[in-house]
FIDO-860867 format. One record per residue (C-alpha): residue number from 1; x negated, y, z negated; chain; residue in one letter. Coordinates in Angstrom, 1 decimal, decimal comma, always signed. Each point is the difference from the previous one (the first is absolute). Layout:
FIDO-860867
+-----+--------+--------+--------+----+----+
|   i |     px |     py |     pz | ch | aa |
+-----+--------+--------+--------+----+----+
| NUM |      X |      Y |      Z |  A |  A |
...
+-----+--------+--------+--------+----+----+
end
This chain:
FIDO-860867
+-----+--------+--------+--------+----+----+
|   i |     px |     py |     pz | ch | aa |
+-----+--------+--------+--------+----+----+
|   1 | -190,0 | +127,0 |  +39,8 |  A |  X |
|   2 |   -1,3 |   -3,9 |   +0,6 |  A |  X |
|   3 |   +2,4 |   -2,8 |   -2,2 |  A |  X |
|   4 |   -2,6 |   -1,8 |   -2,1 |  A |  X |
|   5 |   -0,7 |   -3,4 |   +1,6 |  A |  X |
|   6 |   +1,5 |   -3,0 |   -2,6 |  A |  X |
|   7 |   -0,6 |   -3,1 |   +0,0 |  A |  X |
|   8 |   +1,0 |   -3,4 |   -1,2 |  A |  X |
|   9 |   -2,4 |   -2,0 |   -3,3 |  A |  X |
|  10 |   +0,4 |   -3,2 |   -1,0 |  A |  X |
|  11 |   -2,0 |   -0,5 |   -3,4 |  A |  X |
|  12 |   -0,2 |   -3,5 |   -1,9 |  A |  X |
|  13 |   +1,9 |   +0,5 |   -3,7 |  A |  X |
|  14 |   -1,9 |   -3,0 |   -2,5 |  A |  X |
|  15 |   +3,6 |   +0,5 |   -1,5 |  A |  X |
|  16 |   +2,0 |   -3,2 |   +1,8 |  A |  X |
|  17 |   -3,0 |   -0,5 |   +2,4 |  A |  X |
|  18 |   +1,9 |   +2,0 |   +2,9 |  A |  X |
|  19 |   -0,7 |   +2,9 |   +2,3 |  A |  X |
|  20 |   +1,8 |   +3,3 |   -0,7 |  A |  X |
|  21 |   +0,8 |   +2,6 |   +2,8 |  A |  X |
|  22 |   -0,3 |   +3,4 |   +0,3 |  A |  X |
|  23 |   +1,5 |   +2,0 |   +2,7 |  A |  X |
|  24 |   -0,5 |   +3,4 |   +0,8 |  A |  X |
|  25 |   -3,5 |   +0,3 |   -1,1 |  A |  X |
|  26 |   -2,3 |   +3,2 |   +1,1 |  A |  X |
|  27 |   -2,9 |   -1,8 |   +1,4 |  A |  X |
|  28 |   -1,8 |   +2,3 |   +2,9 |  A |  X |
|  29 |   -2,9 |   +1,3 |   -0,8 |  A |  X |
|  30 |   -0,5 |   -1,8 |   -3,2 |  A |  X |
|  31 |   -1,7 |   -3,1 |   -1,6 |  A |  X |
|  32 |   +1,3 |   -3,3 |   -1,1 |  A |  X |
|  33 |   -0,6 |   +1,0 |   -3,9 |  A |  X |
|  34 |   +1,4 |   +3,6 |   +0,7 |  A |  X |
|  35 |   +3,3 |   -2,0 |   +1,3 |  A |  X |
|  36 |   -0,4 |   -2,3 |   -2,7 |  A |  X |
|  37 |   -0,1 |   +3,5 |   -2,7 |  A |  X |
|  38 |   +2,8 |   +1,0 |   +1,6 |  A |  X |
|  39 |   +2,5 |   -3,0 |   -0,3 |  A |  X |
|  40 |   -0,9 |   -0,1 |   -3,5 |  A |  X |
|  41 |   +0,9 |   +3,7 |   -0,8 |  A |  X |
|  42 |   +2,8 |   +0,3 |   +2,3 |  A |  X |
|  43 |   +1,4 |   -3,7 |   -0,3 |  A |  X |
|  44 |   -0,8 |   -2,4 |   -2,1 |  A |  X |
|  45 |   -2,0 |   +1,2 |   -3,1 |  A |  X |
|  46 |   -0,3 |   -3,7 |   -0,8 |  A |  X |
|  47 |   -2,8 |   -0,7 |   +3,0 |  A |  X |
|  48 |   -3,4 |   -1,5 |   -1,3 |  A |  X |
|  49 |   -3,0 |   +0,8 |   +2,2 |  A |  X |
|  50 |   -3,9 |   +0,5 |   -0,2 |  A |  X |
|  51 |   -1,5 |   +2,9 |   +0,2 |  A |  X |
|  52 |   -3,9 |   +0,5 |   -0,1 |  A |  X |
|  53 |   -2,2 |   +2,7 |   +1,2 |  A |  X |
|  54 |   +2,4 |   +1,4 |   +2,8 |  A |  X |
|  55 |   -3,2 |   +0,5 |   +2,2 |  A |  X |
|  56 |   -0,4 |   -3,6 |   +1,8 |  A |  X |
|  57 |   -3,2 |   -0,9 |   -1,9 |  A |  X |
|  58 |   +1,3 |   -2,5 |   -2,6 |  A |  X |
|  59 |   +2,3 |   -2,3 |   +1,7 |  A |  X |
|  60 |   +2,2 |   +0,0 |   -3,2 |  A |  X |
|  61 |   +3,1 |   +0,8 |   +1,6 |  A |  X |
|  62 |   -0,1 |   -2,5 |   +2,7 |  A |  X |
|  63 |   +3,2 |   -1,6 |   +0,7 |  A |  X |
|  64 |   +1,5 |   -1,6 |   +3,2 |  A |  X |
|  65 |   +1,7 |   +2,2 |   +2,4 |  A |  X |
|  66 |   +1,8 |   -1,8 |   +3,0 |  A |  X |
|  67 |   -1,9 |   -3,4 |   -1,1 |  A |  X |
|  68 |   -3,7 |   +1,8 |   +0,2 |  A |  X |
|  69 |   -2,3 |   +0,2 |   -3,4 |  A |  X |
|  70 |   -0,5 |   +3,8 |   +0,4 |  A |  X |
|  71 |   -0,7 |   +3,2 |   -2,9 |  A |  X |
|  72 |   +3,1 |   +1,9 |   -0,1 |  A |  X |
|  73 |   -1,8 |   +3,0 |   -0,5 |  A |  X |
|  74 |   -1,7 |   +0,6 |   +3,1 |  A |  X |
|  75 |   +3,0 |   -2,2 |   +2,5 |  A |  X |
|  76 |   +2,6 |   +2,3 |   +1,9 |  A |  X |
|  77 |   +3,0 |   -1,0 |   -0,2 |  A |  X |
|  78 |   +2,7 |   -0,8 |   +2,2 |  A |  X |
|  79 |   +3,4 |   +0,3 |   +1,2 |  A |  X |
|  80 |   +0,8 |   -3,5 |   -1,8 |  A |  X |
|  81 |   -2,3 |   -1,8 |   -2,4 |  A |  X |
|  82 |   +0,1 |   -3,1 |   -2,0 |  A |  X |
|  83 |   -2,0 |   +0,3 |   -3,1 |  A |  X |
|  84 |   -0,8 |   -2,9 |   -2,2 |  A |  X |
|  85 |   -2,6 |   -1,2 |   -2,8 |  A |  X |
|  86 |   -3,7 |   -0,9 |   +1,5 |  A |  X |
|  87 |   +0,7 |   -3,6 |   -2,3 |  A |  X |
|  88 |   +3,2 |   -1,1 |   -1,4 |  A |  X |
|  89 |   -1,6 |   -2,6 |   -2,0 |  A |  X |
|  90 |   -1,4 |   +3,1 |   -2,0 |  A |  X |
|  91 |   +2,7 |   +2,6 |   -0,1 |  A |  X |
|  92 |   +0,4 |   +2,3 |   -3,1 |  A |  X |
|  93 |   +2,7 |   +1,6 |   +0,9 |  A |  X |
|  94 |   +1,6 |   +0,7 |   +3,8 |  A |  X |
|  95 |   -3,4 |   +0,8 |   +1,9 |  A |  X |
|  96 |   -2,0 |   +0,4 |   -2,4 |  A |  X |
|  97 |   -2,4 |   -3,2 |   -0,5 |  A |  X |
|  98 |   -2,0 |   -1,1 |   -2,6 |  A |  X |
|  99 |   -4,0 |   +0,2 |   +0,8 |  A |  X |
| 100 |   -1,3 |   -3,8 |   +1,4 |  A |  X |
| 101 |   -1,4 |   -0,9 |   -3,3 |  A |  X |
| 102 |   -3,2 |   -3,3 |   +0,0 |  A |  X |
| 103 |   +1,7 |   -3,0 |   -0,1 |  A |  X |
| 104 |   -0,9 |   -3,1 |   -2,4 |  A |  X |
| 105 |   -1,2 |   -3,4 |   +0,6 |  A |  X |
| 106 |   -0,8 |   -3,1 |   -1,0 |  A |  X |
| 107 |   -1,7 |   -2,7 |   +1,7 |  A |  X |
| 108 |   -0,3 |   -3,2 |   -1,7 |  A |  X |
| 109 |   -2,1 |   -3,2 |   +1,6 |  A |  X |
| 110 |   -1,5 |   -3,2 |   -1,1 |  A |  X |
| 111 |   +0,4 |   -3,8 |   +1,1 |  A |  X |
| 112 |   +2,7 |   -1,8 |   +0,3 |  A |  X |
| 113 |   +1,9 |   -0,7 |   -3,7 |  A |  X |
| 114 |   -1,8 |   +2,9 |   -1,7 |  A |  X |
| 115 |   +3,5 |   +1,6 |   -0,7 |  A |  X |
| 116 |   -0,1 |   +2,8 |   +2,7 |  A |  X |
| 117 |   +3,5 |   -0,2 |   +0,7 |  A |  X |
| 118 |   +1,5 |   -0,6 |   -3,0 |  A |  X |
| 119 |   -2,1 |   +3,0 |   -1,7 |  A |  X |
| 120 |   +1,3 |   +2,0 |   +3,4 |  A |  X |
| 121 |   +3,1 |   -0,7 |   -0,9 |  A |  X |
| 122 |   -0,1 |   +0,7 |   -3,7 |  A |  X |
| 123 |   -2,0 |   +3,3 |   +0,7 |  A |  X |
| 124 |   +3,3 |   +1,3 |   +2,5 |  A |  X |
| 125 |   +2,2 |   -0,9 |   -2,7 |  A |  X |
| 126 |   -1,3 |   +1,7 |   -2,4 |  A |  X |
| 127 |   -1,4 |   +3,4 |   +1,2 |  A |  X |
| 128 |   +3,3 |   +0,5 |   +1,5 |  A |  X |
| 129 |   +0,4 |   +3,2 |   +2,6 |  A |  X |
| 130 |   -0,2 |   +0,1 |   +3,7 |  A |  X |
| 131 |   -2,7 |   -2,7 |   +0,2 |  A |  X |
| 132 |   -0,3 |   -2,8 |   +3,1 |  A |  X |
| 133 |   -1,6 |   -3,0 |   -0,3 |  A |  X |
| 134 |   -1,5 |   -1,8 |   +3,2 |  A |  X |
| 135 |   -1,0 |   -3,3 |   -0,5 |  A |  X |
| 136 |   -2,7 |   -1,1 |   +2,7 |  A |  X |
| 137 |   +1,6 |   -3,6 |   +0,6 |  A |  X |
| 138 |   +3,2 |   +1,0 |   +0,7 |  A |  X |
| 139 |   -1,5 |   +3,0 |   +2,3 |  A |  X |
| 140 |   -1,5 |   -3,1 |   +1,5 |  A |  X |
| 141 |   +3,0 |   -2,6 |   +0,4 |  A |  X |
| 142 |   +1,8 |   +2,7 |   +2,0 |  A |  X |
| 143 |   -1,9 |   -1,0 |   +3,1 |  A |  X |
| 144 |   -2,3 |   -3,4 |   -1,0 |  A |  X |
| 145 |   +0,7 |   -3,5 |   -2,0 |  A |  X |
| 146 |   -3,4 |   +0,2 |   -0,6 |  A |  X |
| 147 |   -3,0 |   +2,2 |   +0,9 |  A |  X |
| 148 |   -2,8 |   -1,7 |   +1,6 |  A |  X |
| 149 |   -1,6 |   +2,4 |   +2,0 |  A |  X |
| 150 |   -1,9 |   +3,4 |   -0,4 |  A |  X |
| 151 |   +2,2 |   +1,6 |   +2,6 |  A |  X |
| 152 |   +3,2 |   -0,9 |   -1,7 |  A |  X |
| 153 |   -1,6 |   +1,5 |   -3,9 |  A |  X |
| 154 |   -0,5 |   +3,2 |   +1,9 |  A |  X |
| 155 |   +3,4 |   +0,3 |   +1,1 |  A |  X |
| 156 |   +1,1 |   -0,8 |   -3,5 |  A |  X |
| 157 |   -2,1 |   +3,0 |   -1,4 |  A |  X |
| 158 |   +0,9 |   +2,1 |   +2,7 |  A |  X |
| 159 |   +3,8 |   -0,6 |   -1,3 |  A |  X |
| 160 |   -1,2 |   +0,4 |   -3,9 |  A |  X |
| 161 |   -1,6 |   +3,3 |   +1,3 |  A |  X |
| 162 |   +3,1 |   +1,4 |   +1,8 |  A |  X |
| 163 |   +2,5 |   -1,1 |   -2,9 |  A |  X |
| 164 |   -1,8 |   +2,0 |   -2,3 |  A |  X |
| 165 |   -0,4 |   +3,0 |   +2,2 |  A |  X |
| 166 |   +3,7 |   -0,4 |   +0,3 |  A |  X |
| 167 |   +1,0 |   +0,0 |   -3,7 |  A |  X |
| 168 |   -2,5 |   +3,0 |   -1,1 |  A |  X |
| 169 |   +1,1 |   +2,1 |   +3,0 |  A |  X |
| 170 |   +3,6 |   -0,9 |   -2,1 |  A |  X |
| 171 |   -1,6 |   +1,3 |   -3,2 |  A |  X |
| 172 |   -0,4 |   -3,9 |   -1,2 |  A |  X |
| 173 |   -2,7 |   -1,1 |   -2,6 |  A |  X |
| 174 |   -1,1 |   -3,7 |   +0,9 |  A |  X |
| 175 |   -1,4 |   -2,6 |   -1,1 |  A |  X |
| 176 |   -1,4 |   -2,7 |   +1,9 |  A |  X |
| 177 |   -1,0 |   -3,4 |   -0,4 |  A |  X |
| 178 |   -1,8 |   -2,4 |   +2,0 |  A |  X |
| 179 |   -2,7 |   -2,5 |   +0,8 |  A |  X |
| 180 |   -3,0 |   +1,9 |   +1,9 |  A |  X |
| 181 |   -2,2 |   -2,8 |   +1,5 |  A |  X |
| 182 |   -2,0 |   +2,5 |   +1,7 |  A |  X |
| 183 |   -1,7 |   +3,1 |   -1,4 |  A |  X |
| 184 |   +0,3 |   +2,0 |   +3,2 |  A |  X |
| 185 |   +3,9 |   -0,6 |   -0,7 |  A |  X |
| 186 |   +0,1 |   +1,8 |   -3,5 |  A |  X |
| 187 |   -2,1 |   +2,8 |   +0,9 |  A |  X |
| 188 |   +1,8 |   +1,0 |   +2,6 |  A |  X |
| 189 |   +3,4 |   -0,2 |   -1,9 |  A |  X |
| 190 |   -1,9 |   +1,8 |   -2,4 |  A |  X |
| 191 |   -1,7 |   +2,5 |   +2,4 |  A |  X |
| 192 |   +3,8 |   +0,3 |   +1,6 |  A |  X |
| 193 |   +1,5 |   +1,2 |   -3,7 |  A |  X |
| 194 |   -2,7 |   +2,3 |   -0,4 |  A |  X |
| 195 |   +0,9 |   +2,3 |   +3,1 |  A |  X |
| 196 |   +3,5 |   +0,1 |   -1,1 |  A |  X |
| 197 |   -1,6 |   +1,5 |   -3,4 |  A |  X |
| 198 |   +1,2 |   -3,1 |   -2,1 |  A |  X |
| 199 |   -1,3 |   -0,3 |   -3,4 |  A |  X |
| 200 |   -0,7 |   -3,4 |   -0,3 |  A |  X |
| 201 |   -0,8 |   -2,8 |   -2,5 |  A |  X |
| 202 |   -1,2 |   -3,6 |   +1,2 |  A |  X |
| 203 |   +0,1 |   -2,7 |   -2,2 |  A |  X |
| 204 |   -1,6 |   -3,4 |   +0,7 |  A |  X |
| 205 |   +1,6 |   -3,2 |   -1,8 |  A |  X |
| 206 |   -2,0 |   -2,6 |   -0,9 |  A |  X |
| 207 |   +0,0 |   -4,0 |   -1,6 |  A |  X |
| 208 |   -2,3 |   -3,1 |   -0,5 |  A |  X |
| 209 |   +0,8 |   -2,2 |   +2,4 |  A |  X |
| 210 |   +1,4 |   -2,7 |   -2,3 |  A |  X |
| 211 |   +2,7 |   +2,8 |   -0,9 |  A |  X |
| 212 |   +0,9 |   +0,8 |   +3,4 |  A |  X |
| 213 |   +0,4 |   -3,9 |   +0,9 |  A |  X |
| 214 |   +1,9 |   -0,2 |   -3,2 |  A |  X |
| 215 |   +2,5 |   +3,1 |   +1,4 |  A |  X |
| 216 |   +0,0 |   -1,4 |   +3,4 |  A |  X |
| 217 |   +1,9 |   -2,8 |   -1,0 |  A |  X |
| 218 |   +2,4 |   +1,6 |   -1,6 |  A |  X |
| 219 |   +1,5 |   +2,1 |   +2,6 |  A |  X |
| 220 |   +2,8 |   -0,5 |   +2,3 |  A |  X |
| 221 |   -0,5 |   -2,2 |   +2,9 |  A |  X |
| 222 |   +0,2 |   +2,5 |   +2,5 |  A |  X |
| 223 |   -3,2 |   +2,0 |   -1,7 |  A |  X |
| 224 |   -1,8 |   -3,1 |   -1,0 |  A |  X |
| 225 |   -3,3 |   -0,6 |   +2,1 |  A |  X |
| 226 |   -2,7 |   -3,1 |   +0,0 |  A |  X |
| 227 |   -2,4 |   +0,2 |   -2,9 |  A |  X |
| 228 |   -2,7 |   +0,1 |   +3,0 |  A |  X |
| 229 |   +2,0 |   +3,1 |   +1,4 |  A |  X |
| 230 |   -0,3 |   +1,8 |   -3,4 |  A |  X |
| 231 |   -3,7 |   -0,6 |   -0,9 |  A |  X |
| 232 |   -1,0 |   +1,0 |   +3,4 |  A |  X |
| 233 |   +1,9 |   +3,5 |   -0,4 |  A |  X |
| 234 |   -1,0 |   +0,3 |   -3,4 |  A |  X |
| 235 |   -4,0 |   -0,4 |   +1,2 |  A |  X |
| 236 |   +0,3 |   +1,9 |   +2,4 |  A |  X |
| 237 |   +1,4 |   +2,8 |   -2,2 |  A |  X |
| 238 |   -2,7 |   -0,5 |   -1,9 |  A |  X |
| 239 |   -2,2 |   +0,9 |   +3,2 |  A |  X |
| 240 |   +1,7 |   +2,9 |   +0,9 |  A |  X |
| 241 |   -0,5 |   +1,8 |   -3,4 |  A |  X |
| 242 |   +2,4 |   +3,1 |   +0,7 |  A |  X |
| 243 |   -0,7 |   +3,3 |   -1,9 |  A |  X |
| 244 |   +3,2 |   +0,3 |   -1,8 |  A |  X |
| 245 |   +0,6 |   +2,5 |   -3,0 |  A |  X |
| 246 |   +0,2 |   -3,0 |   -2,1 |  A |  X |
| 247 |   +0,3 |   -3,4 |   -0,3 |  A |  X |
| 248 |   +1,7 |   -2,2 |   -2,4 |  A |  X |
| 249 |   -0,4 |   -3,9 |   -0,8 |  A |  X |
| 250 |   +3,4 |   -0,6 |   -0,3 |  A |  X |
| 251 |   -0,5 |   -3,4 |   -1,4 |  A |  X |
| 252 |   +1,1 |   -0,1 |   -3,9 |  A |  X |
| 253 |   +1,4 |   +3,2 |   +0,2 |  A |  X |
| 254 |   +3,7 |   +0,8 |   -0,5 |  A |  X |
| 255 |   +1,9 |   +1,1 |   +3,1 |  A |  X |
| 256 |   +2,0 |   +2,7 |   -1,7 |  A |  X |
| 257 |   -3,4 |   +1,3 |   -1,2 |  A |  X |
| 258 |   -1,6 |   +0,5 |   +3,7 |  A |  X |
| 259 |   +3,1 |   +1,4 |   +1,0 |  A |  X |
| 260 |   +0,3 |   +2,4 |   -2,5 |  A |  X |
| 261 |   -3,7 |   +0,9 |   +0,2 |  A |  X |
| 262 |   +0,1 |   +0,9 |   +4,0 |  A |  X |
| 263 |   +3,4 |   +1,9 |   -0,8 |  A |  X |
| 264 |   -1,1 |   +2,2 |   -2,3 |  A |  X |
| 265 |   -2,8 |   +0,6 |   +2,3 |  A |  X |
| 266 |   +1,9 |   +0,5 |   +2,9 |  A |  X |
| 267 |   +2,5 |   +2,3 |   -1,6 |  A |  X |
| 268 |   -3,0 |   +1,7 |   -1,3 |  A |  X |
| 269 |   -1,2 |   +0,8 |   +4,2 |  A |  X |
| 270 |   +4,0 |   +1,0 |   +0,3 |  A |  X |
| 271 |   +1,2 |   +2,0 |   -3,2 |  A |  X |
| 272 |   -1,3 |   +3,3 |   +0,7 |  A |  X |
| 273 |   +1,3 |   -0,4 |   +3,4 |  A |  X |
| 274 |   +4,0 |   -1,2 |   -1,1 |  A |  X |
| 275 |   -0,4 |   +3,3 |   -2,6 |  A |  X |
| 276 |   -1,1 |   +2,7 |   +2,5 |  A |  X |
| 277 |   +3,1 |   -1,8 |   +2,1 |  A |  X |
| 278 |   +2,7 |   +0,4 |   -2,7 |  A |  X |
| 279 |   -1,4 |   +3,8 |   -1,3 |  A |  X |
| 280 |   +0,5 |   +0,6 |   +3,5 |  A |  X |
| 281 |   +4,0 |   -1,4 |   +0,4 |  A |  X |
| 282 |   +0,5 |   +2,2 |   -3,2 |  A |  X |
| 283 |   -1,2 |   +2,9 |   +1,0 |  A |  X |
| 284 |   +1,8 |   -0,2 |   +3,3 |  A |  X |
| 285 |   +3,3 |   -0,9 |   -1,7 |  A |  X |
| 286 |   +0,1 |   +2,6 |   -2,4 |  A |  X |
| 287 |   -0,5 |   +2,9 |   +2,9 |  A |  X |
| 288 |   +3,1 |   -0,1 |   +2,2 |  A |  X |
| 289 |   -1,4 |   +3,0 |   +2,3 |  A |  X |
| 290 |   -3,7 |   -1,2 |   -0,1 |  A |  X |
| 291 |   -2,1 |   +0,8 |   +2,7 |  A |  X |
| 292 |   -3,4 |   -2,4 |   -0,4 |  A |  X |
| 293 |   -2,8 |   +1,8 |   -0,4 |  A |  X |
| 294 |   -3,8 |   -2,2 |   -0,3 |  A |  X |
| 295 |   -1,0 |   +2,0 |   -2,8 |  A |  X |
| 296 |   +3,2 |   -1,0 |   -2,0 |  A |  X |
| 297 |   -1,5 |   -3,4 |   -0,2 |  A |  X |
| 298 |   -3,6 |   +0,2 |   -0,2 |  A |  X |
| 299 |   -0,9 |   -1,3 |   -3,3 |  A |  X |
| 300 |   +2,0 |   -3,0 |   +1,1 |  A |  X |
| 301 |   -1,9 |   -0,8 |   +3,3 |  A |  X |
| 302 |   -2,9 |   -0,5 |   -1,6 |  A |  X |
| 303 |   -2,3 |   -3,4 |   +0,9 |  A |  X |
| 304 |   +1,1 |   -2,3 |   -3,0 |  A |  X |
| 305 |   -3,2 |   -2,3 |   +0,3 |  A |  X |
| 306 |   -1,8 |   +1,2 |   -2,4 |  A |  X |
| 307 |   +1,7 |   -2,0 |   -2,9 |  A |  X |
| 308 |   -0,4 |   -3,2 |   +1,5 |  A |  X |
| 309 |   -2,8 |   -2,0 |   -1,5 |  A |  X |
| 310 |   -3,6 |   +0,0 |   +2,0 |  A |  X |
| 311 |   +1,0 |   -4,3 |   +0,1 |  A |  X |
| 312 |   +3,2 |   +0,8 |   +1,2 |  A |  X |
| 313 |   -0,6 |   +2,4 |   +2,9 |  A |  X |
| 314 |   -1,4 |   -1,4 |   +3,2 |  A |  X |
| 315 |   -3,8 |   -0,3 |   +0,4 |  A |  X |
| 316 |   -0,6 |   -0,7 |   -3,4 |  A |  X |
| 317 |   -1,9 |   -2,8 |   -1,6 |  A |  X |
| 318 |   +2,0 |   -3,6 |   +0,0 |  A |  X |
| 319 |   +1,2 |   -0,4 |   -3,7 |  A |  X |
| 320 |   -0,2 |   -3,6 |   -0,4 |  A |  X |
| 321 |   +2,5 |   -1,7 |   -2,4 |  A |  X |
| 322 |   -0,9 |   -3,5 |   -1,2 |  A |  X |
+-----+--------+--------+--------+----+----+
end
């Protein structure tokens, strides 16, 4: 009588962040999520997994074997495998991952000393949370003193663009806040968050000129620009007349009171998304031999969107704020 073929498994435990190994292993004539049933009967009782349909149609069990994005269902498996999560950045528990859920974000413009980056800042603060900001003229000071070409703004929006690919591939919300002196520039940031299924709110910040003079020359030296400079920009603002969600006047109005406004807002985009996240830890935590199944979570992976405001959801009307 043939000895059964065994092999060797290397699975990724969420427990320490480590890989665990499994020797001895009955692998021939079997699929990865067969192997994977196995270990956790004979084994380790303790091993988290998805399961789905079992028939290749879903993809819900995919996971990476030997560094390849495949469904464990329908993949042979092999004398020595190394199993691990399809994302770490959105493990549950060992390989089982929590669904990519729409990310949020903010996107705040207006002339200079209309209080983008101190409402940026005051927004991070306070909706707390795995939330990036990136701040268009530091983006830009990377690489240029100053921008004075159209050549070099397009390399600075092809870096805005790839930043925040980079943080909601990592499961980030953003916000982001800059200056757009051309149109073509914000609706193709825009444009950009929209394939990567962001749900997005744009704010423009606005001022009487007298008021953003009056700012101007307040600030630090190293932010402080010729009146000229920040009349022209302001103008030309004017010109450009982006569709943005809303826009405030920010001039007579109390800072804590815009910030708290496009908080609330922006937590509003994000709550139903941070609640289906942490019914989804629980669940996990409180099932030490749980094998993921879609159905278990459907009434949480439902599209949230439909509490957010018309005003607040993008291509609605502007609501102006005087």
């Amino acid at each position: 009588m043939a000895t059964e073929e065994r092999g060797m498994v290397r699975v990724w435990r969420s427990d320490g962040g480590r890989f665990e190994q499994y020797d001895g292993v009955a692998y021939q004539g079997r699929t990865v999520l067969d192997v994977l049933v196995d270990i956790q009967s004979h084994y380790d009782p303790t091993l988290a997994f998805p399961v789905s349909c079992r028939r290749g149609l879903c993809g819900g069990c995919r996971i990476k074997v030997n560094g390849l994005e495949v469904p464990a269902c329908r993949t042979p498996a092999g004398r020595e495998m190394t199993l691990e999560p399809v994302s770490r950045e959105r493990v549950l528990r060992d390989l089982v991952v929590r669904p990519r859920k729409p990310p949020v974000c903010l996107v705040l413009t207006g002339p200079p000393a209309s209080g983008k980056s101190t409402v940026a800042r005051g927004v991070l603060k306070a909706v707390d949370g795995r939330v990036a900001l990136i701040n268009g003229d530091q983006v830009a000071h990377l690489i240029y003193k100053c921008i004075y070409s159209g050549a070099q703004l397009d390399l600075k929006y092809r870096n805005i663009r790839s930043l925040a690919a980079n943080f909601i591939t990592r499961d980030y919300d953003l916000i982001i806040d800059d200056f757009f002196k051309r149109t073509a520039d914000w609706e193709g940031l825009l444009a950009h968050l929209a394939a990567m299924q962001a749900r997005t709110l744009t704010v423009r910040l606005t001022a009487p000129e007298d008021v953003l003079l009056d700012r101007n020359r307040l600030r630090a030296a190293d932010e402080f620009l010729p009146a000229g400079r920040v009349l022209a920009l302001a103008e030309l603002e004017r010109q450009n007349k982006l569709r943005a969600d809303l826009v405030l006047n920010t001039a007579g109005r109390d800072e804590a009171e815009i910030i708290s406004l496009l908080s609330s807002r922006f937590l509003l985009l994000a709550g139903a998304t941070r609640e289906e996240r942490k019914k989804e830890q629980a669940v996990v935590a409180g099932d030490p031999r749980l094998q993921y199944h879609k159905r278990c979570f459907g009434p949480l992976m439902g599209n949230s969107c439909s509490a957010v405001p018309e005003d607040a959801a993008r291509g609605g009307e502007a609501n102006a704020v005087e």
